[in-house]
LUMVO-781798 format. One line per field, with one value per residue (C-alpha): chain; residue in three letters; x, y, z. Coordinates in Angstrom, 3 decimals. Example, Ala and Ser with C-alpha at 12.3 -4.5 7.8 and 13.67 -1.06 7.14 Angstrom:
2
ch (A,A)
aa (ala,ser)
x (12.300,13.670)
y (-4.500,-1.060)
z (7.800,7.140)
END
This chain:
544
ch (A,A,A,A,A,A,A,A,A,A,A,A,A,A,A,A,A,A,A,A,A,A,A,A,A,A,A,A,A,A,A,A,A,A,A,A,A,A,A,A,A,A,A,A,A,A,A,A,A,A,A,A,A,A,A,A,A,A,A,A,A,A,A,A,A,A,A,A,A,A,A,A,A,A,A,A,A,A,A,A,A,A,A,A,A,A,A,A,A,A,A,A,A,A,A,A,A,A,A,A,A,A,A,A,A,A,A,A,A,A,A,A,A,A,A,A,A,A,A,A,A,A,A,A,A,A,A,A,A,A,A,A,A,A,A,A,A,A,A,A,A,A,A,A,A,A,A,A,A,A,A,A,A,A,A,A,A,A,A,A,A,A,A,A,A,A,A,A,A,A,A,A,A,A,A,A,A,A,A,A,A,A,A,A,A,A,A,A,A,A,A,A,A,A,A,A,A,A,A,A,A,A,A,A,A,A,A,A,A,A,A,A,A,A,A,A,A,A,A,A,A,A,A,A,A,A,A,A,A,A,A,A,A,A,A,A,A,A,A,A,A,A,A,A,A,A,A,A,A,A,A,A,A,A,A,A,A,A,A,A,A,A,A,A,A,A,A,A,A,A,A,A,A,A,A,A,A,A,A,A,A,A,A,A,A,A,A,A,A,A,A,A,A,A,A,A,A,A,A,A,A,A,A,A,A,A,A,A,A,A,A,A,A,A,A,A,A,A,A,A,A,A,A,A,A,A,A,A,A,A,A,A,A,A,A,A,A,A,A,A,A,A,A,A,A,A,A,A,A,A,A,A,A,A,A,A,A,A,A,A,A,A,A,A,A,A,A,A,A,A,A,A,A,A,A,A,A,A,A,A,A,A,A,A,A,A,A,A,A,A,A,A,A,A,A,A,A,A,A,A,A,A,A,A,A,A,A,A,A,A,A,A,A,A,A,A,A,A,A,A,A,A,A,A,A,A,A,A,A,A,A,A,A,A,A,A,A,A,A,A,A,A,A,A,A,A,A,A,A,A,A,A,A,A,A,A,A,A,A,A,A,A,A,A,A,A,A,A,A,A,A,A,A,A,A,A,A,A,A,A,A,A,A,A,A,A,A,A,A,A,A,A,A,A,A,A,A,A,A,A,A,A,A,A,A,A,A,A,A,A,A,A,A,A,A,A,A,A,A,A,A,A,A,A,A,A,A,A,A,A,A,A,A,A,A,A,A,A,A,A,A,A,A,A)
aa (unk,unk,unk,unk,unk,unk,unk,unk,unk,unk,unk,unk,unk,unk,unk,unk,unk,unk,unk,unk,unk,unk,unk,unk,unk,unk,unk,unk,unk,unk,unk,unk,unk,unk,unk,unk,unk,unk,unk,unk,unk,unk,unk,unk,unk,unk,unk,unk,unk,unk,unk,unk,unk,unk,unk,unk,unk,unk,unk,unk,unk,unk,unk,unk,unk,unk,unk,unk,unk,unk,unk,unk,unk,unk,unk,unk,unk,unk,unk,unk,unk,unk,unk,unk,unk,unk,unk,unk,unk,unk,unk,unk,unk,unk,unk,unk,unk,unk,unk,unk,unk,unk,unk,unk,unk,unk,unk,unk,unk,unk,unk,unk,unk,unk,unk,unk,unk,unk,unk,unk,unk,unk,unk,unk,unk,unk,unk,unk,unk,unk,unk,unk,unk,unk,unk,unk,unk,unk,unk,unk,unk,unk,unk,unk,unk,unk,unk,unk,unk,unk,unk,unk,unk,unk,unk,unk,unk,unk,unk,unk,unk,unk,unk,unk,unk,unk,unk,unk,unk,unk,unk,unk,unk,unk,unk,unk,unk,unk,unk,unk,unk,unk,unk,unk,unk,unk,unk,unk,unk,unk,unk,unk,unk,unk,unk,unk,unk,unk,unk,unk,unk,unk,unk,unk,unk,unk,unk,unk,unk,unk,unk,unk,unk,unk,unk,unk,unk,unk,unk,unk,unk,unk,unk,unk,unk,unk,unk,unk,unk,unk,unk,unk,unk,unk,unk,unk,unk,unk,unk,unk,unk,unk,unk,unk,unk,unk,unk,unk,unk,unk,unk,unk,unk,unk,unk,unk,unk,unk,unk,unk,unk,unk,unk,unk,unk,unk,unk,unk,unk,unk,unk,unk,unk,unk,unk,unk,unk,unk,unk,unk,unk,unk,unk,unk,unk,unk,unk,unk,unk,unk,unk,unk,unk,unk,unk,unk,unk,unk,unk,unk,unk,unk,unk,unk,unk,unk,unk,unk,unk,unk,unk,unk,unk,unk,unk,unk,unk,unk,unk,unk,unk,unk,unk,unk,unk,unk,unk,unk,unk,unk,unk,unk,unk,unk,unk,unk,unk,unk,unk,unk,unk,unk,unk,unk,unk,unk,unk,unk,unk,unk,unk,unk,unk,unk,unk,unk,unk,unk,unk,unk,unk,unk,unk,unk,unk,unk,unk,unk,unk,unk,unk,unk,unk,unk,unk,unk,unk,unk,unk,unk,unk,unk,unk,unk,unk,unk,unk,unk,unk,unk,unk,unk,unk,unk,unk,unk,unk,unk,unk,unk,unk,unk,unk,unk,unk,unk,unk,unk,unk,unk,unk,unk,unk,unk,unk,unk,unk,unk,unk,unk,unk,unk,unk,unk,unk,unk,unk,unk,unk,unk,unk,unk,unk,unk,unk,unk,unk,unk,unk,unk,unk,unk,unk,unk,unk,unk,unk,unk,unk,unk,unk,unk,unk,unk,unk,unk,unk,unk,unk,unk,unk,unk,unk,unk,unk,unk,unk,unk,unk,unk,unk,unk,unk,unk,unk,unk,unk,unk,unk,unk,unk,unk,unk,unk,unk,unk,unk,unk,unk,unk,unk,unk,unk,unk,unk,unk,unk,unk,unk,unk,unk,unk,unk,unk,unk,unk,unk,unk,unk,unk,unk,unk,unk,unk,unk,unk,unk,unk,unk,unk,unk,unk,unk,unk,unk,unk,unk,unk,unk,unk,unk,unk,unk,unk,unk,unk,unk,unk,unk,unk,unk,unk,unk,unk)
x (61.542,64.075,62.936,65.261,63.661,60.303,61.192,62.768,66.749,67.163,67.627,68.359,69.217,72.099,73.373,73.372,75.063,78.080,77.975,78.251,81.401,83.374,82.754,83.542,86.547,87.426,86.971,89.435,91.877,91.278,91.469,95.176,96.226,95.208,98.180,100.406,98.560,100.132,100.557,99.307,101.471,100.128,96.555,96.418,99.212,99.500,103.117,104.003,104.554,102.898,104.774,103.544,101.775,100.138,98.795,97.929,95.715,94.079,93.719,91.747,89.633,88.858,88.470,86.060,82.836,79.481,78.856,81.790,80.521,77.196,76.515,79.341,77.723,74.165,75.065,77.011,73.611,71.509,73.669,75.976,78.809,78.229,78.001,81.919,82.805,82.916,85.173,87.684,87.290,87.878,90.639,92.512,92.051,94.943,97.523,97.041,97.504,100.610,102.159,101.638,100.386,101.496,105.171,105.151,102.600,103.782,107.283,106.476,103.103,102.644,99.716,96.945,96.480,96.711,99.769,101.010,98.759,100.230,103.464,104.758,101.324,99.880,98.974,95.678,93.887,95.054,94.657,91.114,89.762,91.361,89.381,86.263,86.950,87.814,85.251,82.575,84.119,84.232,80.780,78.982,80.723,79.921,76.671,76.196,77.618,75.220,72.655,73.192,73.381,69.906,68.920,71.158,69.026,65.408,67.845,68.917,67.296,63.970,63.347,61.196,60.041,61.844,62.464,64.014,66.504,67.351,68.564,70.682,72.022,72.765,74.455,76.469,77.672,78.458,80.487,82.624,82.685,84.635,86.662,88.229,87.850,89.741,92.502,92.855,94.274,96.145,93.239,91.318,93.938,93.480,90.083,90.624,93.081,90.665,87.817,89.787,90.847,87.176,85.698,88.451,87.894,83.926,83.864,86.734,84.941,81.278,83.718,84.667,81.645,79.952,82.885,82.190,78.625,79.579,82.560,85.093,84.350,83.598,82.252,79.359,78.942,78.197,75.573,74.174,73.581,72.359,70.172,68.567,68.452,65.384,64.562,68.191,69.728,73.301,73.340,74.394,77.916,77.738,78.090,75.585,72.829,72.862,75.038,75.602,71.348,72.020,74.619,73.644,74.706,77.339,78.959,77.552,79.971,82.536,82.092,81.249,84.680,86.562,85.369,85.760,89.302,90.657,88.429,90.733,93.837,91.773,89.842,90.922,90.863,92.777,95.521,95.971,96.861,99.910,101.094,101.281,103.834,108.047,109.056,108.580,109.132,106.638,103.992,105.285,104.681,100.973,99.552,100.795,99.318,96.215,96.249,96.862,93.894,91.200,91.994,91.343,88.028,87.164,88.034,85.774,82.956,82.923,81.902,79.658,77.782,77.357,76.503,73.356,72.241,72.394,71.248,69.436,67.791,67.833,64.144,64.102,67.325,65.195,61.940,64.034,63.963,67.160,67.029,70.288,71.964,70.695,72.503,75.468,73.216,70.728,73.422,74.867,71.413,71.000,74.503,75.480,71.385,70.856,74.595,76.765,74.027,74.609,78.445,77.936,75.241,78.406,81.031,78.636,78.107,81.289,82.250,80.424,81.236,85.354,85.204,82.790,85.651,88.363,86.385,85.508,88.978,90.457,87.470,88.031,92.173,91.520,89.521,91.913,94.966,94.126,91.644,92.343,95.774,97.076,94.172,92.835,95.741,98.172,100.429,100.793,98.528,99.950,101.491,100.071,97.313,95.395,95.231,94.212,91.899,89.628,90.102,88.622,85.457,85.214,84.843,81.833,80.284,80.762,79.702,75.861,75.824,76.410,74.073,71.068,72.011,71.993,68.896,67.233,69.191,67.824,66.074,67.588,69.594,73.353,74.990,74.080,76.098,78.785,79.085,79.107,82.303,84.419,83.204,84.444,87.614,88.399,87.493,88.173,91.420,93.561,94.047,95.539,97.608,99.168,99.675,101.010,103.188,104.813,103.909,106.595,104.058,101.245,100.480,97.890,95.146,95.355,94.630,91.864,90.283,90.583,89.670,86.653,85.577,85.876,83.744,81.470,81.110,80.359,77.991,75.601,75.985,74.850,71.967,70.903,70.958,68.335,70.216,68.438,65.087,63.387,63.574,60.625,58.747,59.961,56.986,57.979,58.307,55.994,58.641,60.860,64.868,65.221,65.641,63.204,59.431,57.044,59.286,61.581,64.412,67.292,68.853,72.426,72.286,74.457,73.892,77.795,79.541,82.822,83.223,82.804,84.101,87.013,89.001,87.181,88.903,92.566,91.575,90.580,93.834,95.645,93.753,93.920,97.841,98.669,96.209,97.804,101.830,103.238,107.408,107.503,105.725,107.788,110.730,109.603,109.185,112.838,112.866,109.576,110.705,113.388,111.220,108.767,111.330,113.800,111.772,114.991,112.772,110.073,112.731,114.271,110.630,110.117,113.401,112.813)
y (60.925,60.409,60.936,63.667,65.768,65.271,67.349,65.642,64.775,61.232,60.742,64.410,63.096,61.577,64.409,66.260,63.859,64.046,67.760,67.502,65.327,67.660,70.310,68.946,67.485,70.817,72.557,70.481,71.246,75.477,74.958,72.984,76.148,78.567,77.911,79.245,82.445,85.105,87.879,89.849,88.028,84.751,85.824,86.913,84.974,81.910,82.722,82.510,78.866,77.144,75.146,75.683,72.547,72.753,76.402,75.657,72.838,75.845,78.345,75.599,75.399,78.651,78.795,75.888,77.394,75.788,77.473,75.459,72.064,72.262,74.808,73.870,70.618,71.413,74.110,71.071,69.088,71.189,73.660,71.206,72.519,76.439,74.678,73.848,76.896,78.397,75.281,76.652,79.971,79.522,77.426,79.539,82.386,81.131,81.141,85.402,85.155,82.792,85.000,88.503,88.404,85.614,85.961,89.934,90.321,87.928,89.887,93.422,92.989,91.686,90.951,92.729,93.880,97.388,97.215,96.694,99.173,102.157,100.924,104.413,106.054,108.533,105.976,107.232,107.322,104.395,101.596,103.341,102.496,98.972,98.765,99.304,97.208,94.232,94.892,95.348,92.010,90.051,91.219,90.178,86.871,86.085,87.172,84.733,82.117,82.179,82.325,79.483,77.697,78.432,77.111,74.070,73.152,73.583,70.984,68.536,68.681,68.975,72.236,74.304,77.303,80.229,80.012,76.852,77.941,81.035,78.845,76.923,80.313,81.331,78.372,78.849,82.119,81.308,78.139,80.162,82.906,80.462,79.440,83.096,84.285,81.190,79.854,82.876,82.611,79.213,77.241,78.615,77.441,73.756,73.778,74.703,71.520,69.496,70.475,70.735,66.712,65.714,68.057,66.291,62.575,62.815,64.337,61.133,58.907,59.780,60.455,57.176,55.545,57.126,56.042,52.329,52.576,53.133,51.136,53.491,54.943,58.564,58.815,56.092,58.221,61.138,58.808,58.082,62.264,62.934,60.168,61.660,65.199,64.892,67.192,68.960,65.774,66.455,69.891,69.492,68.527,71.756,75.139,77.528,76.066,78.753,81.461,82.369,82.778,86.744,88.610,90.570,86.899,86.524,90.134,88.261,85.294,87.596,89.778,86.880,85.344,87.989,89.044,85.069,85.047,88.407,88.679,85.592,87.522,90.288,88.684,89.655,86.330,84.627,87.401,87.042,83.343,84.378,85.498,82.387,81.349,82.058,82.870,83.522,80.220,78.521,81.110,80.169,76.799,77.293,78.628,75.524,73.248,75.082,74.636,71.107,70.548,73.217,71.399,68.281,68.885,70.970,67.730,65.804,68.404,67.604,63.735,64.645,67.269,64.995,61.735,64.071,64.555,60.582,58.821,61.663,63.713,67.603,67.610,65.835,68.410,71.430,70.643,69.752,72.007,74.533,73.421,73.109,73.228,69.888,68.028,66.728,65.942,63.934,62.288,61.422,59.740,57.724,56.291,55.671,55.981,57.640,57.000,58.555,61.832,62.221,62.698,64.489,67.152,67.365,68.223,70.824,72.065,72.225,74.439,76.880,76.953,76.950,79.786,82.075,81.250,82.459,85.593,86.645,86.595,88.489,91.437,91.408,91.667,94.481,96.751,95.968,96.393,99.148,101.318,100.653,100.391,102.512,104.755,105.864,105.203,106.153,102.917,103.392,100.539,97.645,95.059,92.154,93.383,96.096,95.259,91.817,92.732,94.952,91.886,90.073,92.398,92.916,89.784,89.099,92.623,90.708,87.447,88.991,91.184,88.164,85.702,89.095,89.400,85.809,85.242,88.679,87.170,83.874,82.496,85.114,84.601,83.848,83.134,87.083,87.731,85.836,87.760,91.068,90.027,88.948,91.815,93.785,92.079,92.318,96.352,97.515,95.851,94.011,97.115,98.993,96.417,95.477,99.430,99.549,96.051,97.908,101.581,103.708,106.588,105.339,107.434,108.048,109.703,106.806,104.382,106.388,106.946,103.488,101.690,104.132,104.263,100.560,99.339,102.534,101.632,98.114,98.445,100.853,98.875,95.457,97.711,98.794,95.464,92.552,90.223,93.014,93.697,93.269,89.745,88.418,85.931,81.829,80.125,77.196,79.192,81.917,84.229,86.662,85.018,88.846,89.751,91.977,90.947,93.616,95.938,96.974,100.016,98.535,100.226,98.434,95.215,92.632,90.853,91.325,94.839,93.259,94.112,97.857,98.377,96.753,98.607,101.660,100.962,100.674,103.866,106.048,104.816,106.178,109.202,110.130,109.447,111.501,114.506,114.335,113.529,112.292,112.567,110.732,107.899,107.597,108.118,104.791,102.652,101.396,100.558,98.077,96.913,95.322,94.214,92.533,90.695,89.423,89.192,90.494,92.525,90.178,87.169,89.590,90.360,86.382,85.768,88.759)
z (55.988,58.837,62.529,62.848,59.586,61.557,64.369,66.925,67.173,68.053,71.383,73.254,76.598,74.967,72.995,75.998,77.993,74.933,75.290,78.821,79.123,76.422,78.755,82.067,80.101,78.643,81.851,83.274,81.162,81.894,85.055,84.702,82.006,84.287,86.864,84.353,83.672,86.164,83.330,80.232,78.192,79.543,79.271,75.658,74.290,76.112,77.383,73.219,74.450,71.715,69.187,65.530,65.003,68.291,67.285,63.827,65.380,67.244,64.508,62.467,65.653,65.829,61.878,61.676,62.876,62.889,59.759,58.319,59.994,59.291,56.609,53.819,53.934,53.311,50.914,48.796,49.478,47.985,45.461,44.672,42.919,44.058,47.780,47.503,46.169,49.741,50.546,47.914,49.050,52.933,52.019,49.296,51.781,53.717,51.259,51.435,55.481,55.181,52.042,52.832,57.293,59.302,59.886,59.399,61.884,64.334,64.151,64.706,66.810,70.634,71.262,69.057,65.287,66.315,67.762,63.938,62.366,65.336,65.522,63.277,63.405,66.682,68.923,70.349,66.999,65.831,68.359,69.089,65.552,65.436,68.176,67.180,63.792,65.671,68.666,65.168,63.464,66.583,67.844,64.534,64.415,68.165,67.274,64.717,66.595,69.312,67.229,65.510,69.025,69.331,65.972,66.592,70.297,67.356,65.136,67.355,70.923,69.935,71.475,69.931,71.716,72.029,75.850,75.662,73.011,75.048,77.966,76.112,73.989,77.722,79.028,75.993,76.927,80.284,79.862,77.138,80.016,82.212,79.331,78.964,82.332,84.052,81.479,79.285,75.992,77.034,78.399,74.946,72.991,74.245,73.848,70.446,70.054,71.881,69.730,66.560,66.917,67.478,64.305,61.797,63.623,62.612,59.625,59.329,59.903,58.050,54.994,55.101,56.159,53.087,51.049,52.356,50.885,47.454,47.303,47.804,44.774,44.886,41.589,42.479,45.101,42.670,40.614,43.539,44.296,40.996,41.083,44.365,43.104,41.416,38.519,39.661,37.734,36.722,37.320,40.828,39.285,37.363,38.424,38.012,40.415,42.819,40.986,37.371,36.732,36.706,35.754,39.218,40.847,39.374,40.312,44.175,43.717,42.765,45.721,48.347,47.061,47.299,51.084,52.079,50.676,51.635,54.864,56.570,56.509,58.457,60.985,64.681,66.438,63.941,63.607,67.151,67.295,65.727,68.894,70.958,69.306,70.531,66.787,62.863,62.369,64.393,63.266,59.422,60.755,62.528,59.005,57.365,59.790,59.672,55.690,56.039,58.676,57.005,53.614,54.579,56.164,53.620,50.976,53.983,53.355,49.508,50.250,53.239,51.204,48.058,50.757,52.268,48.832,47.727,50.977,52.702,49.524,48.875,48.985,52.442,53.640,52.704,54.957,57.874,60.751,60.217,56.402,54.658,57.757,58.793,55.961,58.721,61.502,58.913,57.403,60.621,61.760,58.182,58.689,62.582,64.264,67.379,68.629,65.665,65.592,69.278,68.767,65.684,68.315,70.610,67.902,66.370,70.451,70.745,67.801,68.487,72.370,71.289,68.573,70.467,73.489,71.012,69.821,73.087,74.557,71.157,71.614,75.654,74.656,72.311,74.482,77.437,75.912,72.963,74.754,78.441,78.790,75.870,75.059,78.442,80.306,77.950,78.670,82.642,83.701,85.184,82.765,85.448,87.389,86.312,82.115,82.579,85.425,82.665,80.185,82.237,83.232,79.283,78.859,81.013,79.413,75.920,76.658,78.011,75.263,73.217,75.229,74.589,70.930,70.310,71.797,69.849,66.805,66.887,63.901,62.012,58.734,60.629,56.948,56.376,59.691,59.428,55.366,57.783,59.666,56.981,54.445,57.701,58.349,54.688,54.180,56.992,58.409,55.670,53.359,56.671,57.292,54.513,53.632,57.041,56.581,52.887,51.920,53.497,52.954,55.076,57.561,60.488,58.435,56.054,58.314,59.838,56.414,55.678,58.891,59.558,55.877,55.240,58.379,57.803,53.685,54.900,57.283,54.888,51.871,53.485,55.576,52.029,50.145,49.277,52.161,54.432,53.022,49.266,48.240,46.706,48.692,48.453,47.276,49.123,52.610,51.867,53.464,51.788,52.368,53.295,57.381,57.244,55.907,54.016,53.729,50.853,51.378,49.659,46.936,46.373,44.307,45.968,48.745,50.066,49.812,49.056,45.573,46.493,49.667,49.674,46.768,48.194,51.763,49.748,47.525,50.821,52.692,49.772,49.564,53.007,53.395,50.146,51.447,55.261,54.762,57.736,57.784,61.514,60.260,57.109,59.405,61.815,58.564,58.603,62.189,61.019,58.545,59.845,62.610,60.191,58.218,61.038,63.893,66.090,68.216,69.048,69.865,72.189,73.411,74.327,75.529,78.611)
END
């Protein structure tokens, strides 16, 4: 068994040195983006100054979580084929925001998703409950986020106690703090490049350094997994090993998939990316970049998942400390030692410090902008003073709330979090805006039905299902996989609501615009149309 599998992760001092250089490097950088933030428009779009390359770098920065990094591989590791599944579906689920999202969204919005959705609805309503949905979507995934932090200090610091992991959870919070509160949307944006370009150079180079150790041949690199799998054998080639047992997981698949692959077009932080950019074009471009980069880390995660199971072992992967989710870091030690599992600490540091950065400045935006400036103060608050000044207190309020929940949240199960926000994104914001984007009917009460019924269907369904409370107890853990131990209240089946409430989200938007028709909306649809498909409005928009 490696060191790192017994409890202790290499060398610590220098995986916190690495850490520490990305973020004095980093900060650096904020502090040079900040001189050009002087307005709202620099603050939560980056002055639109970003080419499309340069943002699609960003967007797979903010896409590529830790869950990505670090749990696509172990899930491979262990489940094999079922483990890349999620690969394909993160991956697929940006062909549905480049077709039907990107460049419509980019054209008749400014600098938030609800600016679409109440562009021809009442205002008040409207922007409130995007609100809340992306306040809901980005809370949950922050919340995961920094949870995961904590489990990553038990992984690869050695730190086991609670207190210890609580510090680090809050150091966390306040370094992505600065981030937002001193380069805004721009200085985010880099950090996203910056960590981006390191995530794709190590998976790079373990892919290949596996690849070396079997010849460059990936299929002796399969032997070799199947060969290490144990009584698993061949199956881990095969689907089934994790799904396909029950005809109750394979209705789970279906949902999961469906939430992963609808759920991208939905969630708030990436939506908003599309604004930093000065036209359709570049945000056309930005989605293909990101396709390019996501897919080839997600082809990277196929060799590092199948190189943990043949040189590190399933069996080994599973009694580590943080389980599956130590397949990268263990691999990482069994190739490069001590030096390559120190930069592979950093990366993994550093993806969760850049997405909870971009999450925290989309949730601050949303408040400021939606509630604040257009809710409360019914658009009278200063464009370049008194809007940005609340997105910034926001985002100090969200960052402790995140730094408390992570901390209460940690050792929980994150994957069941993470399942939250995209069920969320998917339910309750794509079918809004894509009835908003092209149903000439859609009104206000649709997209309140909708909205508020797809985040409320959500929310109850996953309270009320196994991933909550009622699994039966892992002989191997003695613990129910469950949140909750000893108890037992759920009632729906699945452990993601997708499959039920995302056509429910589409059926109530349709109900509740046929029930409540709204001529003034109907009436604004031309004017957005012709927004959404020439962009002549949002060109003019950059150019003043």
């Amino acid at each position: 068994m490696s060191v790192l599998a017994q409890g202790t992760g290499g060398n610590p001092a220098l995986n916190i040195g690495i850490f520490a250089a990305f973020v004095a490097i980093t900060l650096v950088i904020v502090f040079r983006a900040s001189r050009s933030t002087r307005s709202a428009a620099d603050y939560y779009a980056a002055g639109r100054a970003f080419t499309g390359p340069q943002n699609g770098i960003a967007i797979s920065g903010d896409y590529l979580s830790a869950a990505s990094f670090l749990g696509i591989a172990g899930a491979i590791a262990v489940n094999g084929y079922d483990g890349f599944l999620y690969s394909i579906g993160f991956l697929v689920a940006w062909l549905v925001a480049l077709l039907l999202v990107a460049e419509l969204l980019r054209n008749t919005g400014k600098y938030t998703m609800a600016d679409v959705l109440s562009f021809r609805m009442r205002q008040r309503p409207v922007r409130t409950a995007a609100a809340i949905s992306t306040l809901a979507v980005s809370f949950f995934y922050l919340l995961a986020q920094m949870a995961g932090a904590g489990g990553l200090v038990a992984l690869l610091l050695n730190v086991k106690d609670k207190t210890g992991q609580a510090v680090v959870i809050a150091v966390v919070g306040v370094v992505m703090i600065a981030y937002v509160l001193i380069g805004g949307m721009r200085g985010t944006t880099w950090v996203q490049i910056v960590k981006a370009v390191l995530l794709i150079a190590g998976a790079a180079v373990m892919t290949l350094w596996v690849l070396g150790k079997y010849g460059m041949n990936f299929s002796h690199l399969l032997d070799g997994a199947i060969r290490r799998s144990g009584s698993v054998g061949d199956k881990v080639l095969a689907p089934g090993l994790q799904y396909g047992k029950t005809e109750t997981t394979k209705l789970d698949f279906v949902s999961l998939a469906i939430a992963l692959v609808l759920g991208t077009a939905g969630l708030p932080h990436v939506l908003m990316r599309f604004y930093t950019v000065p036209s359709a074009r570049e945000a056309r471009r930005s989605v293909v970049w990101a396709i390019v980069v996501i897919g080839l880390f997600y082809l990277f995660t196929l060799v590092l998942g199948y190189g943990s199971a043949a040189l590190v072992g399933p069996d080994t992967i599973k009694k580590a400390p943080g389980a599956a989710n130590s397949a990268a870091p263990l691999l990482a030690q069994a190739l490069g030692g001590t030096l390559l599992l120190g930069f592979v600490s950093a990366v993994a540091f550093a993806t969760i410090l850049a997405v909870v950065a971009g999450l925290t400045i989309t949730a601050s935006a949303s408040f400021a902008h939606d509630v604040y400036a257009n809710v409360i103060r019914g658009g009278a608050a200063d464009d370049k003073a008194a809007e940005v000044r609340v997105a910034r207190w926001t985002a100090v309020v969200i960052g402790i709330l995140a730094i408390i929940g992570g901390i209460f949240a940690n050792g929980q199960n994150i994957a069941f979090l993470v399942a939250l926000a995209f069920a969320v994104a998917a339910s309750a914001n794509l079918p809004t805006i894509l009835y908003s984007l092209f149903w000439k009917r859609f009104n206000t009460s649709g997209a309140l039905w909708s909205i508020y019924g797809g985040l409320f269907s959500c929310v109850v369904l996953i309270v009320f299902s196994p991933v909550v409370s009622g699994k039966p107890i892992d002989r191997a853990t003695g613990k129910s996989p469950s949140m909750l131990q000893g108890v037992d209240f759920h009632w729906f089946p699945l452990d993601n609501p997708g499959l039920v409430s995302i056509p429910l989200s589409f059926l109530l938007g349709f109900v509740g615009t046929v029930l409540a028709r709204d001529r003034a909306a109907e009436e604004k649809y031309p004017e957005m149309e012709v927004r959404a498909l020439t962009g002549a409005h949002a060109e003019k928009a950059v150019a003043h």
